[in-house]
N, C-alpha and C positions, 0 to 999 in steps of 0.2 A: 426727423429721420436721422440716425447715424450712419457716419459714414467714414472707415477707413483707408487711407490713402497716406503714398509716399509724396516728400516735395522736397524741391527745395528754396528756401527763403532768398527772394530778388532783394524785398524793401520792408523796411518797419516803421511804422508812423506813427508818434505817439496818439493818443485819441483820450478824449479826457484827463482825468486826473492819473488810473494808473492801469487805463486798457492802451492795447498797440492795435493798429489794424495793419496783418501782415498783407504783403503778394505772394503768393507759395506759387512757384511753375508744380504740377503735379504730375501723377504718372497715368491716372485714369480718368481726369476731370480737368484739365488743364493748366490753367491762370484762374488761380481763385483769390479774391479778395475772403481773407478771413480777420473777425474781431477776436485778441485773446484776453478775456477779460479779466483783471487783476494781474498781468502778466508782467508791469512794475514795482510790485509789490514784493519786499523785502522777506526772502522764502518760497517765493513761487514756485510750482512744481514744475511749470512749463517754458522757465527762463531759458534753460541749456536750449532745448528743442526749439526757439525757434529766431535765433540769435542770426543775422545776417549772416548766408554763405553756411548754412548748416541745412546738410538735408537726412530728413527726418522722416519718422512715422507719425502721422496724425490721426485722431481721432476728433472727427469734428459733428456738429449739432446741423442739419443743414433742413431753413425753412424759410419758403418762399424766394428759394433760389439765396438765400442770405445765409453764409457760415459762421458758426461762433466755436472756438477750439473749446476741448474739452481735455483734451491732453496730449502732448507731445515728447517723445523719445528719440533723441539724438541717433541717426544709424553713421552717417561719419559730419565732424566738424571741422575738416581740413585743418587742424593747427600749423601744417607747414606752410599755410597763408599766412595765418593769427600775426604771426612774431616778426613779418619781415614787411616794413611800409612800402614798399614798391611791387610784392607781389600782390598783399592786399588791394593797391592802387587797381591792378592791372586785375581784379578778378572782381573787384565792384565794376569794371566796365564790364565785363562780361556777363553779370549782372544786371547792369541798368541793359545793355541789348538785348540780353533774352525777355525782360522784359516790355520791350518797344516791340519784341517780335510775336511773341505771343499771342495770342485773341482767347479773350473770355468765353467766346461762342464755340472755338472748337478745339479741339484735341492734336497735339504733335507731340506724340512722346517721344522721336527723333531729339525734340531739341534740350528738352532735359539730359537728354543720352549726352549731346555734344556739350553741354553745359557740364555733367559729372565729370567727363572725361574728362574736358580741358580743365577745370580744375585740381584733378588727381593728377595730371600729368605736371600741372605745375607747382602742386605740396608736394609729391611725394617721388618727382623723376630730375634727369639731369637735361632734359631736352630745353632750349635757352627759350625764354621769353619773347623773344621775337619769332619764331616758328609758332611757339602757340598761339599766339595773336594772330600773326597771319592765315595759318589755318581757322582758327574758332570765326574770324572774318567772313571768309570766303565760304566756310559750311553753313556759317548760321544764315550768310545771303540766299545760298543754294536753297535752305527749307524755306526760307520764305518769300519764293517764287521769283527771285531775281540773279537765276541760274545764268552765267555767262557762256555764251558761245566758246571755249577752248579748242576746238579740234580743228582748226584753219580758218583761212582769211578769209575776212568776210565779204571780201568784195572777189576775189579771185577765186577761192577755197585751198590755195595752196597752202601743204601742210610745211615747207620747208624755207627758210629765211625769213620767220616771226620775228619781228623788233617792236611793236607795239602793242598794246591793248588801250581801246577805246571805252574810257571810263563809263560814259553814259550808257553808249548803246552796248556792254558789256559782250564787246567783237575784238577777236586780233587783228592786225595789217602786217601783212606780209612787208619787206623790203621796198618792191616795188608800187605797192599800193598805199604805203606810208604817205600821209602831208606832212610831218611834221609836228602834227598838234596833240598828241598822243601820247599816254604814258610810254617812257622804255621799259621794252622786257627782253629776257633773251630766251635762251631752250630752256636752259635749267631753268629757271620761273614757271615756264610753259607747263614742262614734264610736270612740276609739283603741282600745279595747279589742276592738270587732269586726272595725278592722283587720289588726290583729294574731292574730288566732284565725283572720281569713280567707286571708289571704295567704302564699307561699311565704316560707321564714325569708330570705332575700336581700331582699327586702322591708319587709321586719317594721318596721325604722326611718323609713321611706319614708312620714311621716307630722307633721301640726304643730296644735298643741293650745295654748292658752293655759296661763299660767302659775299663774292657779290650779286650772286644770283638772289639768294635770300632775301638781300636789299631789298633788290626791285620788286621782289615779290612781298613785301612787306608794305612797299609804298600805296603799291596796288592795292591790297586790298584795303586797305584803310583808309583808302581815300574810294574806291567802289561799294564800302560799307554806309561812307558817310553819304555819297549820294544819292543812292535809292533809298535810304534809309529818310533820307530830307532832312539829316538832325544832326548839329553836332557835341556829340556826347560830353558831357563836362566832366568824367570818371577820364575818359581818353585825354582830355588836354591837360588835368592833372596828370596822369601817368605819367603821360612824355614830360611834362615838368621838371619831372623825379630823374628820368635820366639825365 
């Protein structure tokens, strides 16, 4: 049966002498493992299309639940990643996550959404790298079920003198309800962070925080990414390497 579909390439693996076996997140089929066979092969017609960090239109062969490309058409390749090695860094981790986040069994075209965007926002805008990060964090936790309590404390419910967020159990602590043991956050942290949990992902960036607010809010999610997530990404500790 054929089958066309948009995606965009997580990973590529060589396989054989000159097939790749892609990860494409898709738009109507989800996390598909696909084989492109000859796709090293000097000439290929399907090298552009399916090149890491390129999302594409596909036309694939799909049998016994197994896909094999048939051909592939670049619709954007983000080149304002291509050329610069620290944006690159920072957009194979966004990469290797959506791919830990995904499932083969079922369908989130939210997360490709948040995957296009944070990458166009970072080829082709001026909003700094550490906002995207924190955001693309914090949304891609939200779709995969490890939504944080933001709108008050969790042990009192007051919504006013937030100073922490509790990594684990992804809850604030008011002032008074603090131990101690808890990331700092302040308002401005707070505010961004229920923008982003409220808002359509086209939005998501659509938001301005102070600069040490930002921080904290950067710490946070990077390290509530890495918890629930159980992993820690090695795209991420390169990255920060690079700074």
């Amino acid at each position: 049966m054929q089958v066309v579909d948009k995606g965009l390439v997580l990973r590529e693996t060589p396989y054989k002498e000159a097939d790749v076996m892609l990860s494409v997140l898709t738009e109507c089929g989800g996390k598909l493992s696909v084989l492109a066979r000859g796709a090293k092969r000097k000439g290929s017609r399907v090298s552009a299309g399916i090149q890491l960090l390129t999302y594409s239109e596909f036309t694939l062969y799909e049998s016994g639940g197994r896909y094999t490309l048939n051909e592939a058409e670049p619709v954007e390749m983000f080149f304002g990643i291509r050329n610069d090695i620290v944006k690159l860094a920072l957009a194979s981790y966004f990469a290797e996550v959506l791919e830990q986040a995904a499932d083969e069994e079922s369908i989130n075209p939210e997360l490709l959404r948040l995957g296009l965007n944070s990458l166009y926002a970072l080829a082709k805008t001026s909003i700094s790298q550490e906002k995207i990060k924190a955001v693309f964090e914090l949304k891609v936790a939200d779709l995969s079920g490890y939504t944080p309590n933001v709108f008050g404390c969790s042990c009192c419910g007051s919504v006013d003198d937030i100073v922490a967020f509790d990594i684990r159990n992804g809850a604030l602590l008011c002032k008074a309800c603090n131990n101690g043991y808890h990331k700092r956050i302040d308002a401005g942290a707070v505010d961004a962070m229920r923008f982003i949990l409220r808002e359509d992902i086209k939005r998501i960036f659509s938001f301005n925080i102070g600069n040490e607010s930002m921080k904290l809010l950067s710490a946070a999610t990077d390290e509530y990414l890495r918890i629930h997530f159980d992993r820690n990404f090695k795209t991420n500790t390169f990255y920060k390497g690079l700074l």
